[in-house]
C-alpha positions as CSV (number, residue, x, y, z in Angstrom):
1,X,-6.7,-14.8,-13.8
2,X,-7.3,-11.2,-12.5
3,X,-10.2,-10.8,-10.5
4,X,-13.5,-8.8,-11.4
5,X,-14.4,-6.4,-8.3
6,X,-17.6,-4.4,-8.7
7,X,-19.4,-2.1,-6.7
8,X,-21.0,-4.7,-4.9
9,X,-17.7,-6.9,-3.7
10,X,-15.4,-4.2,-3.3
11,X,-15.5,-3.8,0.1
12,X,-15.0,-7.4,1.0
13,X,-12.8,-8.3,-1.7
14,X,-10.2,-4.9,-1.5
15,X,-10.6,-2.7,1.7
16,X,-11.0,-5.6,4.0
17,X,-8.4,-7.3,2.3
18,X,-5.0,-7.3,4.7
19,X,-2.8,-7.5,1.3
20,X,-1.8,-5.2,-1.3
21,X,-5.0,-4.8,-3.7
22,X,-4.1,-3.4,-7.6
23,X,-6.9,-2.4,-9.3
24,X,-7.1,-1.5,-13.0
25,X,-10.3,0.6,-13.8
26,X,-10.9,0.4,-17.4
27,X,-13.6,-0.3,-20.3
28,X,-13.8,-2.2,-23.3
29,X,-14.2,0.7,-25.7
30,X,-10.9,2.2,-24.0
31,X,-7.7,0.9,-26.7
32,X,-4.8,1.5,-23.6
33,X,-7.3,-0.5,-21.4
34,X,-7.0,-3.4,-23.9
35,X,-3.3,-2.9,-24.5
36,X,-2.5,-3.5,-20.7
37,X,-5.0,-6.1,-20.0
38,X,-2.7,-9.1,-20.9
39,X,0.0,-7.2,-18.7
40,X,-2.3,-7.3,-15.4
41,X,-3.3,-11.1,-16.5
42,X,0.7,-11.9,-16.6
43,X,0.7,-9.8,-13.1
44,X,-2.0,-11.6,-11.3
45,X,-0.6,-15.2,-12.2
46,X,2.9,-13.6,-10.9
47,X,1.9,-13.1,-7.9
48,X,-1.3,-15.5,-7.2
49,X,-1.6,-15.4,-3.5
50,X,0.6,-12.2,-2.6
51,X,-1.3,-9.7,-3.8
52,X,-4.7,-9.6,-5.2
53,X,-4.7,-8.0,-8.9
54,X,-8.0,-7.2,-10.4
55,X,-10.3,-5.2,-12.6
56,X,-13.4,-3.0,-12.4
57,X,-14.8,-1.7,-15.4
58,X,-15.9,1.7,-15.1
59,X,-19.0,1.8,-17.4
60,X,-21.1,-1.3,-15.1
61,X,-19.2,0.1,-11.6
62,X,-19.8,4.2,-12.0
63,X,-19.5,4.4,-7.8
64,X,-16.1,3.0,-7.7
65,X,-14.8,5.2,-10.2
66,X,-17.2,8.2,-8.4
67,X,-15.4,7.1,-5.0
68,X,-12.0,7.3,-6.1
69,X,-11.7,10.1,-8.4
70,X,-11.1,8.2,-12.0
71,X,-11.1,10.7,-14.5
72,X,-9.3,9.4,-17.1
73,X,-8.4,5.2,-18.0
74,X,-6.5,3.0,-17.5
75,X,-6.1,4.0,-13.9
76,X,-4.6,1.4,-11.4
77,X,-5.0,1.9,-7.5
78,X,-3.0,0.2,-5.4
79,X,-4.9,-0.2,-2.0
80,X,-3.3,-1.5,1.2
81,X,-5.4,-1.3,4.3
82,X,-7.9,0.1,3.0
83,X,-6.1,3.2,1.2
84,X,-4.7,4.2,-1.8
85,X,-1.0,4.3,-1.3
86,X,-0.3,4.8,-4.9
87,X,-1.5,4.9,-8.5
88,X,-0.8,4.8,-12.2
89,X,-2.6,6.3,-14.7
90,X,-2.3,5.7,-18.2
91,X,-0.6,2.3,-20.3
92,X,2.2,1.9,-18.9
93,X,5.2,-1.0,-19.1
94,X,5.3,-3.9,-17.2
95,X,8.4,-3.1,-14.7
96,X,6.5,0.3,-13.7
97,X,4.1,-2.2,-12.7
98,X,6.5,-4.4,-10.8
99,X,8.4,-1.2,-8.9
100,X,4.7,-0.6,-7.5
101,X,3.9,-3.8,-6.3
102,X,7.7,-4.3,-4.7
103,X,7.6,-1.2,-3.2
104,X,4.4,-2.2,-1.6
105,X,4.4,-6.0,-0.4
């Protein structure tokens, strides 16, 4: 199950984190954030202990989204290190999803 990082476990949870973190900011009123949400589910059982796939939702985390510039939903981060080293930004298919990850791990 993808994880739920907030405001408050961000830090711990994704920049401390020495593996690839993908992030998918979205809200429940947002239809494409619902229509990708059983894609990052499939995603985060994929690859369970490689990479850490989660969630934040925008309207209960407003610094995260302040922080990092999201405008517009979905938007997934990928963070390595501590820093964005790419991003997507609307629903998009699985394999765009995958090409990310790969390209990353």
């Amino acid at each position: 199950m993808a994880l739920e990082f907030t405001d408050a476990n961000f830090q711990n949870e994704v920049l401390a984190s020495d593996k690839l973190s993908v992030i998918d900011f979205w809200a429940e009123w947002c239809g494409p954030c619902r229509a990708i949400g059983p894609v990052i589910e499939e995603l985060s059982k994929e690859y369970d202990g490689k990479v850490k796939i989660g969630k934040v939702n925008v309207d209960n985390n407003p610094q995260l989204s302040i922080n990092y510039g999201i405008t517009s939903i979905p938007a997934i981060l990928f963070v390595k290190n501590g820093q964005v080293v790419d991003k997507l930004v609307g629903a998009q298919p699985k394999a765009n999803f995958v090409k990310k990850i790969e390209a990353h791990i």
